[in-house]
DSSP file (Angstrom, degrees, kcal/mol; ACC not computed):
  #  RESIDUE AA STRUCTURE BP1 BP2  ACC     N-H-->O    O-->H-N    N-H-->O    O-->H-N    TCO  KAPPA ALPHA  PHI   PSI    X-CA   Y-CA   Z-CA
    1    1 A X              0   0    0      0, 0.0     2,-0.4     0, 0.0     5,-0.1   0.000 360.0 360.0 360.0 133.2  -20.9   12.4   47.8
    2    2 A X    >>  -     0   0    0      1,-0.1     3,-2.5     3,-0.1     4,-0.7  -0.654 360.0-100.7-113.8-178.5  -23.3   10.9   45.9
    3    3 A X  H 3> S+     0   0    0     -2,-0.4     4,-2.0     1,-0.3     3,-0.4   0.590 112.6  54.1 -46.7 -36.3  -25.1    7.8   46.3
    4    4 A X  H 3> S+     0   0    0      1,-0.2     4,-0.9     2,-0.2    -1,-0.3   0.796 118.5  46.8 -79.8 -29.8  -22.8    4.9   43.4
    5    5 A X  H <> S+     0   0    0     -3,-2.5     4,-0.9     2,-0.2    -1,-0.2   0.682 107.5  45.5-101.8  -2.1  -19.6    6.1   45.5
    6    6 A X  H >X S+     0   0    0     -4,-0.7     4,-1.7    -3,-0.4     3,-1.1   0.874 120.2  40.9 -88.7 -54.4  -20.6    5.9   48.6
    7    7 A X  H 3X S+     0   0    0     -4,-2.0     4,-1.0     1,-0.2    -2,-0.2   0.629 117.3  54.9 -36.5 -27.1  -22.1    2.2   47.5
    8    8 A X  H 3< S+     0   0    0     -4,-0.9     4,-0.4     2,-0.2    -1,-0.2   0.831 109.6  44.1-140.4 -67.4  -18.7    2.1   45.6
    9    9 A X  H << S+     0   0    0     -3,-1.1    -2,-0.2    -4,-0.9    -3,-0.1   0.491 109.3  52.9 -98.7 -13.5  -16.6    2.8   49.0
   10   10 A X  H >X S+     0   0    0     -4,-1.7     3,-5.3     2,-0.1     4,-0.5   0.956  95.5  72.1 -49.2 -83.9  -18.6    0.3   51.4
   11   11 A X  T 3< S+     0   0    0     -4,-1.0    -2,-0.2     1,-0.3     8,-0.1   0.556 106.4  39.6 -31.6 -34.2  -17.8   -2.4   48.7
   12   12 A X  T 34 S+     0   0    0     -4,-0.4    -1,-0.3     1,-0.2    -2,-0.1   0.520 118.5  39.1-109.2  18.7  -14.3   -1.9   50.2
   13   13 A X  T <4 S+     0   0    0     -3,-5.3    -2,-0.2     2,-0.1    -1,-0.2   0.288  98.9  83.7-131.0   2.3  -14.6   -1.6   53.8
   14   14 A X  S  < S-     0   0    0     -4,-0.5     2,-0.1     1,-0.2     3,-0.1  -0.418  96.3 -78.6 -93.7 178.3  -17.3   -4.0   54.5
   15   15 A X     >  -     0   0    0     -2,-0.1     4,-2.8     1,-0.0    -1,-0.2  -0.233  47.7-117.1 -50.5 147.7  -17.2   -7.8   55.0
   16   16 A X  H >> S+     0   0    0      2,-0.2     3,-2.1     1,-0.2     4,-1.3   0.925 119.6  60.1 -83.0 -69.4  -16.8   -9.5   51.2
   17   17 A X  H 3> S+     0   0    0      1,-0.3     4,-2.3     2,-0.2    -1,-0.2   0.672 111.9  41.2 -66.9 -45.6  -20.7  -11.2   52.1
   18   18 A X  H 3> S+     0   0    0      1,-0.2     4,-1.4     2,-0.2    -1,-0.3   0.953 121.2  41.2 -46.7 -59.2  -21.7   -7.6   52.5
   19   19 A X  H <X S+     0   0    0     -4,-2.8     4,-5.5    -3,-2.1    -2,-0.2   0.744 102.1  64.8 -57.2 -29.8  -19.9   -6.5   49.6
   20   20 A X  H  X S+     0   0    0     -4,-1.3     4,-1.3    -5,-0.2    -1,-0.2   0.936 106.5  44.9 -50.9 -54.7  -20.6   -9.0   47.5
   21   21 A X  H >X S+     0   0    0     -4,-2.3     3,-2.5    -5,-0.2     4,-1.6   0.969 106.7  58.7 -61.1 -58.8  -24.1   -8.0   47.6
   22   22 A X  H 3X S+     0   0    0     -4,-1.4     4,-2.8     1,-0.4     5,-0.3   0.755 109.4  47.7  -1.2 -67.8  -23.5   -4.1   47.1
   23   23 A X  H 3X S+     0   0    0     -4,-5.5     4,-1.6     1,-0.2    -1,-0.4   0.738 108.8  47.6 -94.2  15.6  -21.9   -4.8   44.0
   24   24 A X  H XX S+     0   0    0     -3,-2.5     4,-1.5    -4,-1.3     3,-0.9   0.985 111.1  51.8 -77.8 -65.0  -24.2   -6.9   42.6
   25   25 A X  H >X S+     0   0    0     -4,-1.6     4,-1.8     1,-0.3     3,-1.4   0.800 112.0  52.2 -36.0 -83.7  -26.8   -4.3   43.7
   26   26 A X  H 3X S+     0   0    0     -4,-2.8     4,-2.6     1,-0.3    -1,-0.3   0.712 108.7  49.5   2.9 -66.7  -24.3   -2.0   41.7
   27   27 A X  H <X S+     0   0    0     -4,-1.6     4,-1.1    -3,-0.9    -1,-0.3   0.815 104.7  53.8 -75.7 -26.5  -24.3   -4.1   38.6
   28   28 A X  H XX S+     0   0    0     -4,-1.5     4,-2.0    -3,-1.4     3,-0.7   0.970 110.5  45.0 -44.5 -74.5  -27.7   -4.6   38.1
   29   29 A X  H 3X S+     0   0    0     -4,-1.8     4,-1.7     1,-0.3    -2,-0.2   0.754 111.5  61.4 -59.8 -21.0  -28.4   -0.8   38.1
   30   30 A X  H 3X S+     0   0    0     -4,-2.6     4,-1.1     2,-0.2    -1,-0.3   0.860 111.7  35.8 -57.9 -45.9  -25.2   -0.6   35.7
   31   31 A X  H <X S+     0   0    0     -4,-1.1     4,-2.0    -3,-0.7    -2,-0.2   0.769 109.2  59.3 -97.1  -5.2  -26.8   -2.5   33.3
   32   32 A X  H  X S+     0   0    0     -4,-2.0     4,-2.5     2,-0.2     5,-0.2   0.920 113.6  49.7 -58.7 -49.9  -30.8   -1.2   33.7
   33   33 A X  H >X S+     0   0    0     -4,-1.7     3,-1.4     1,-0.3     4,-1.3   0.821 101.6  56.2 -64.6 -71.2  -28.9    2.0   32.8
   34   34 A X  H 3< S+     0   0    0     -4,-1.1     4,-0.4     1,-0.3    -1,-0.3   0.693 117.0  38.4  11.1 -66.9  -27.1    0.3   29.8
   35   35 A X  H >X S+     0   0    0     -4,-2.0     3,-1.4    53,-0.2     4,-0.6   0.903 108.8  64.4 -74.7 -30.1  -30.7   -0.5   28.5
   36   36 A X  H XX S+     0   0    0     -4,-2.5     3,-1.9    -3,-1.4     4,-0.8   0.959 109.8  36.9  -8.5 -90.7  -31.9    2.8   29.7
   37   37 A X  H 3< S+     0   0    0     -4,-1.3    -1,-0.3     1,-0.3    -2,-0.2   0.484 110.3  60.6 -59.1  -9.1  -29.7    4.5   27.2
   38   38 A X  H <4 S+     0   0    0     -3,-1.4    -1,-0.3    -4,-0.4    -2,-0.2   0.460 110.1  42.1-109.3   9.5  -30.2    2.1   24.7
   39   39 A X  H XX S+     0   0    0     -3,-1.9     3,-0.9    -4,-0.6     4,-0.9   0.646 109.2  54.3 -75.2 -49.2  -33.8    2.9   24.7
   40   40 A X  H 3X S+     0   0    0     -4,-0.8     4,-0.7     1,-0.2    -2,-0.2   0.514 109.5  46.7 -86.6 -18.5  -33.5    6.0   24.9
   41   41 A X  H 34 S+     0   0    0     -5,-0.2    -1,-0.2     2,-0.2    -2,-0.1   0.247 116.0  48.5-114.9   4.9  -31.1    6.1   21.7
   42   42 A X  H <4 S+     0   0    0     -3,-0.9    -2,-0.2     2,-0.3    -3,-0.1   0.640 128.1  20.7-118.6 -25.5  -33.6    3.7   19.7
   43   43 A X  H  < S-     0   0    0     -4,-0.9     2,-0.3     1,-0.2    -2,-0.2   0.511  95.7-128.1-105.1 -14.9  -36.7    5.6   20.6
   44   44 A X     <  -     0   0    0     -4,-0.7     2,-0.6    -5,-0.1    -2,-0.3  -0.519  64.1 -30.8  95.6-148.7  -35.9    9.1   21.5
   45   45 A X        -     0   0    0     -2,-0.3     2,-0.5    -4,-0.1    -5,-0.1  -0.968  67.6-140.0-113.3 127.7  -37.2   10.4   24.6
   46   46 A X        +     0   0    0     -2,-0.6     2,-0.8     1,-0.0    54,-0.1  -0.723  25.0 173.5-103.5  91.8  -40.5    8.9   25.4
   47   47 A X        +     0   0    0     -2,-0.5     2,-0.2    53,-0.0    -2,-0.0  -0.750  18.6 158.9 -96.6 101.8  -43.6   11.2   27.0
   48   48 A X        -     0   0    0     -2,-0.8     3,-0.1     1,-0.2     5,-0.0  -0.492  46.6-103.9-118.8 172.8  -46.7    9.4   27.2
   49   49 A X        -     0   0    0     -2,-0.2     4,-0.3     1,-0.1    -1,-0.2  -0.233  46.0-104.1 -69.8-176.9  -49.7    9.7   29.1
   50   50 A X  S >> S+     0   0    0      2,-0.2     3,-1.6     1,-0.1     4,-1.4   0.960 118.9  57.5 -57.3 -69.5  -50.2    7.0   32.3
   51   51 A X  H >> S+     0   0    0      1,-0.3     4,-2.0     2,-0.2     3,-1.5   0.917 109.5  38.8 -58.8 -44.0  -52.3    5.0   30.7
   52   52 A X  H 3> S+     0   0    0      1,-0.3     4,-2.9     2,-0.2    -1,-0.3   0.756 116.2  55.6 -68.2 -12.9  -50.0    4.1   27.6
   53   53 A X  H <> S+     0   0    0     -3,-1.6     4,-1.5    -4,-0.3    -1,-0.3   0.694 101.0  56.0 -84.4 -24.5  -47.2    4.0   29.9
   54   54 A X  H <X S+     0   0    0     -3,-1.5     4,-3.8    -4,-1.4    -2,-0.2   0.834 107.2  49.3 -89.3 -61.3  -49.1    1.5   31.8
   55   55 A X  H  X S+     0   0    0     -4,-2.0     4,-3.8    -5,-0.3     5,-0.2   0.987 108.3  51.1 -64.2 -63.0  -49.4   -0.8   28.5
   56   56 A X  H  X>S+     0   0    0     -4,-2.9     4,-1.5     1,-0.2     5,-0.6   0.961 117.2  45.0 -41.7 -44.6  -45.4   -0.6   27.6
   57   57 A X  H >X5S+     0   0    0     -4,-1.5     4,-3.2     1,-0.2     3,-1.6   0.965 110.7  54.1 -67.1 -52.0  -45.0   -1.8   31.5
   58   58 A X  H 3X>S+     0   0    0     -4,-3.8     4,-2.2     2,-0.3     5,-0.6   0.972 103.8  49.3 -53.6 -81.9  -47.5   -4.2   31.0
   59   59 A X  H 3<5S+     0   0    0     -4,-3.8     4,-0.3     1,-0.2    -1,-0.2   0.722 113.7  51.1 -78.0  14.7  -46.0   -6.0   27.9
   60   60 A X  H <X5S+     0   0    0     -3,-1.6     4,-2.4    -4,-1.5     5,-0.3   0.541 105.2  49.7 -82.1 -32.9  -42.6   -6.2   29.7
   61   61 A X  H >X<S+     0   0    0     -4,-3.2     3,-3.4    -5,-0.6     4,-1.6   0.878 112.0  51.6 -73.0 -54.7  -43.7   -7.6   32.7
   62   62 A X  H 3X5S+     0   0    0     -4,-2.2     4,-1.6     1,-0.3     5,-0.2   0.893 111.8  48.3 -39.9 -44.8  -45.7  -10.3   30.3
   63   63 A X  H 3><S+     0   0    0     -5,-0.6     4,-0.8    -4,-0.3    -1,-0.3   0.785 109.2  49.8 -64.5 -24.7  -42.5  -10.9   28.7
   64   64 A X  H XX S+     0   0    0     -3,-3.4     3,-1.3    -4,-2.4     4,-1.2   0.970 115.4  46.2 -65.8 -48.5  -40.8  -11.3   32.3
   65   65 A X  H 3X S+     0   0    0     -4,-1.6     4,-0.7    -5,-0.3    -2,-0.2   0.614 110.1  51.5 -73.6 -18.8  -43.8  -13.9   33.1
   66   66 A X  H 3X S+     0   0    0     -4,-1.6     4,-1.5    -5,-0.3    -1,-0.3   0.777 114.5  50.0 -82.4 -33.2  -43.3  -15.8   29.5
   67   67 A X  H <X S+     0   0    0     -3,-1.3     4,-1.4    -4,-0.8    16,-0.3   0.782 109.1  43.8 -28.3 -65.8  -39.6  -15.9   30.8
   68   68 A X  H  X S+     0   0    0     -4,-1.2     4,-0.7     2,-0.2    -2,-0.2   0.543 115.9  49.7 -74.7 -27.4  -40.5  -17.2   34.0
   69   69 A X  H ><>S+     0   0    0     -4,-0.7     3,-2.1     2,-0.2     5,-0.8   0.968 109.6  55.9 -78.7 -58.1  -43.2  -20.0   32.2
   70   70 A X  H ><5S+     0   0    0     -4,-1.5     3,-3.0    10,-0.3    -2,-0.2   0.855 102.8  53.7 -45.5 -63.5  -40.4  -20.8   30.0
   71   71 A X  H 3<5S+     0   0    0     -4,-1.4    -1,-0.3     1,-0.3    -2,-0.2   0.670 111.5  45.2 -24.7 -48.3  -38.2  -21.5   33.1
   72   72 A X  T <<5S-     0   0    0     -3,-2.1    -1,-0.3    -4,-0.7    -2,-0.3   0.129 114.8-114.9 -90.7 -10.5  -40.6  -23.8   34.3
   73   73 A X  T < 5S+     0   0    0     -3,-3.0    -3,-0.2    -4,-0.4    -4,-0.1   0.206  91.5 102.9  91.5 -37.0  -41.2  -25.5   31.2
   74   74 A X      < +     0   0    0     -5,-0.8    -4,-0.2     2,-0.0    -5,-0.1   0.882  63.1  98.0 -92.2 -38.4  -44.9  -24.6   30.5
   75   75 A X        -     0   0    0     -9,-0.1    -9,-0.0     1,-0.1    -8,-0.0  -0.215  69.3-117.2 -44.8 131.3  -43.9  -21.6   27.4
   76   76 A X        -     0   0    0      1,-0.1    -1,-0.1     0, 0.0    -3,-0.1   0.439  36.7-100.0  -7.9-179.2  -43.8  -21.9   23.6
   77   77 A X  S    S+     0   0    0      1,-0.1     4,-0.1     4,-0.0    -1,-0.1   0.036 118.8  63.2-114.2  16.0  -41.1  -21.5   21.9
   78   78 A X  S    S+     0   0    0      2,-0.1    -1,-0.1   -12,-0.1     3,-0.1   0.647  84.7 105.7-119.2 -42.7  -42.1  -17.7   20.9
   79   79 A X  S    S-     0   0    0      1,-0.1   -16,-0.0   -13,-0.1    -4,-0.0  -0.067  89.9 -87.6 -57.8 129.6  -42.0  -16.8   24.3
   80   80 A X        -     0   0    0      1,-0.1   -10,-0.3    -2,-0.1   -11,-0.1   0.093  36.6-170.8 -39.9 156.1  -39.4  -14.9   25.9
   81   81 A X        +     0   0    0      1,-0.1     2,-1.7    -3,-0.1    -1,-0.1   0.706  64.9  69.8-115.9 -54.2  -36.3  -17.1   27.1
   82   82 A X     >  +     0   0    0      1,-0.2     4,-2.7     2,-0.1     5,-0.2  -0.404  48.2 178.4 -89.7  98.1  -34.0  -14.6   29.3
   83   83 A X  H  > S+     0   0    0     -2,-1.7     4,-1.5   -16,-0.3    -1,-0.2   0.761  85.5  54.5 -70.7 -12.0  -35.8  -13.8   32.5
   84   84 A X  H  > S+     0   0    0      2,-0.1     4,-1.4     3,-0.1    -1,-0.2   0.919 117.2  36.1 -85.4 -47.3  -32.5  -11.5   33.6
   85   85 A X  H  4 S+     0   0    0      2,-0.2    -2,-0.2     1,-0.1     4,-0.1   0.838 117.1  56.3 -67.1 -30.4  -32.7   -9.3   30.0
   86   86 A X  H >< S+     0   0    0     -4,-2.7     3,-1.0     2,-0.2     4,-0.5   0.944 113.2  35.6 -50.4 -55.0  -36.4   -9.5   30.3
   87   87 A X  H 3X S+     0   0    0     -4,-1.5     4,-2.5     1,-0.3    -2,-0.2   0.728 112.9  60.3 -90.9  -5.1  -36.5   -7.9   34.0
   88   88 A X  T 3< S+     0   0    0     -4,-1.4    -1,-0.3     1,-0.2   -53,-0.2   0.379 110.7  41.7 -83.3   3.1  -33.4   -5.4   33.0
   89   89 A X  T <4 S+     0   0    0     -3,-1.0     4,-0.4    -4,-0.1    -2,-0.2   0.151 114.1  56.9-135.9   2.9  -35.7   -3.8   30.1
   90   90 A X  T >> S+     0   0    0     -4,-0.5     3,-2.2   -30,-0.1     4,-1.8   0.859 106.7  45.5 -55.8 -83.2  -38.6   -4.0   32.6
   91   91 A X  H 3X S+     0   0    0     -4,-2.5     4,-1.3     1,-0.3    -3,-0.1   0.538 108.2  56.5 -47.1  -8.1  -36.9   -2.0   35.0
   92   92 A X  H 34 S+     0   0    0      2,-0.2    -1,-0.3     3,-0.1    -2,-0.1   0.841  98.4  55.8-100.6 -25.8  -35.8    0.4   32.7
   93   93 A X  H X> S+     0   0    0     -3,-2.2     3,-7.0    -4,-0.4     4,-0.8   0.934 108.1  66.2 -43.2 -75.1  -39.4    1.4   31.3
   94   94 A X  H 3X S+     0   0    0     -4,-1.8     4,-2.4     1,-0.4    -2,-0.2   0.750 105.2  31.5 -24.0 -52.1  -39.6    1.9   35.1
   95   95 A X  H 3< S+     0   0    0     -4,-1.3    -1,-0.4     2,-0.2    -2,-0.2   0.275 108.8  64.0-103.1  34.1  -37.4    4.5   35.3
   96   96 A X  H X> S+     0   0    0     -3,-7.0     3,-7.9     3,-0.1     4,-2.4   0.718 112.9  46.2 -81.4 -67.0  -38.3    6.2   31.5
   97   97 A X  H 3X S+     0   0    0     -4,-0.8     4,-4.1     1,-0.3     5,-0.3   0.937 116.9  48.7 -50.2 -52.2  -42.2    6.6   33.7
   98   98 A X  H 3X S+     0   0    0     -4,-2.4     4,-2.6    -5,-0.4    -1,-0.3   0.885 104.4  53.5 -43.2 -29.8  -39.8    8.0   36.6
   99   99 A X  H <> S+     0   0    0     -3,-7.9     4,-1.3     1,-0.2    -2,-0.2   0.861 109.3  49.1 -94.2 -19.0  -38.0   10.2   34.6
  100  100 A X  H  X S+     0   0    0     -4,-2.4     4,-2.1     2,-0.1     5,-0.3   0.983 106.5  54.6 -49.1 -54.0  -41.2   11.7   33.5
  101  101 A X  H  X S+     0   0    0     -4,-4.1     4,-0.8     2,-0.2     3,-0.2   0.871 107.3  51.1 -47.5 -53.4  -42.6   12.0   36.9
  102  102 A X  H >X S+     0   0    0     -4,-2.6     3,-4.1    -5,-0.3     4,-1.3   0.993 116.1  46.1 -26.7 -87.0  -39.4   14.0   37.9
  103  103 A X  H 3< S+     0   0    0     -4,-1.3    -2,-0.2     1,-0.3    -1,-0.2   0.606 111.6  46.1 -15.9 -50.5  -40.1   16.1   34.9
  104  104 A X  H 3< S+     0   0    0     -4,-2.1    -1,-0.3     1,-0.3    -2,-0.2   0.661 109.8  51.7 -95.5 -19.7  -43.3   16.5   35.3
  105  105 A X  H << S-     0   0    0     -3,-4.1    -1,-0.3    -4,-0.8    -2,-0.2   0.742 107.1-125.2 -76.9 -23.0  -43.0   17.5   39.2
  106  106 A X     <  +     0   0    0     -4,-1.3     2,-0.2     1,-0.2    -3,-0.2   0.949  63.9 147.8  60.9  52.1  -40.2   20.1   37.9
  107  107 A X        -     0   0    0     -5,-0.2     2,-0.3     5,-0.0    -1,-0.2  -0.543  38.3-149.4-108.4-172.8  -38.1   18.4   40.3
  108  108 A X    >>  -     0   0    0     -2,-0.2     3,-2.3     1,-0.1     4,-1.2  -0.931  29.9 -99.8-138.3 135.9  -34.4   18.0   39.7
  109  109 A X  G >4 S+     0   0    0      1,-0.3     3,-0.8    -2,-0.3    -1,-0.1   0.809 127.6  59.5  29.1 -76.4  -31.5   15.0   40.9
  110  110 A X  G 34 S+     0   0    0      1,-0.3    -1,-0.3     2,-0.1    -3,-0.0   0.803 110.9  33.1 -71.5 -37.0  -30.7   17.5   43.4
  111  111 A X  G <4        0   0    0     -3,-2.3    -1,-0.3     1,-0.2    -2,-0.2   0.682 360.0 360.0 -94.0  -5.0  -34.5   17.5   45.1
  112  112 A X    <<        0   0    0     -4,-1.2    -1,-0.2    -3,-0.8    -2,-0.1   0.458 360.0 360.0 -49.2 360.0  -35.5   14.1   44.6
């Protein structure tokens, strides 16, 4: 069984405070993958060294932290506004580097 149906099939046997979280958990990673793909469909599939990989991560997380100033008041008005779209196209560089790493290990899904 894999791992989104077993998460899937708590969601309807727990307590709803339990569940609640689960599918929120759930809906997050539904919508990294939603920028995932749309990433992946604007750019092609992206293999870079560390270091350049390093730099893309790098100016999403500033754009999370311009987010997060914004929040606070202190940002310009150039600075990113939506700390939730900010940290959902973070996390999805995150797993482009992963799915290199996989790649690069010659792993598969199935040995990860």
């Amino acid at each position: 069984m894999s791992k989104r149906r077993e998460l899937e099939e708590i969601c309807q046997r727990v307590p709803e405070i339990v569940g609640r979280y689960t599918k929120l958990m759930l809906h997050v990673n539904d919508q990294v993958l939603i920028e995932r793909t749309a990433q992946h469909e604007k750019w092609g599939q992206q293999r870079h060294n560390y270091g350049d990989w390093l730099m893309i991560l790098g100016e999403e997380f500033g754009e999370v932290c311009e987010a997060m100033q914004r929040n606070k008041g202190w940002g310009k008005k150039t600075d990113a506004v939506d700390l939730h779209k900010e940290l959902v196209q973070l996390a999805a560089v995150a797993s482009a580097i992963a799915e290199q790493v996989i790649e690069e290990r010659g792993l598969t899904h199935d040995k990860t």
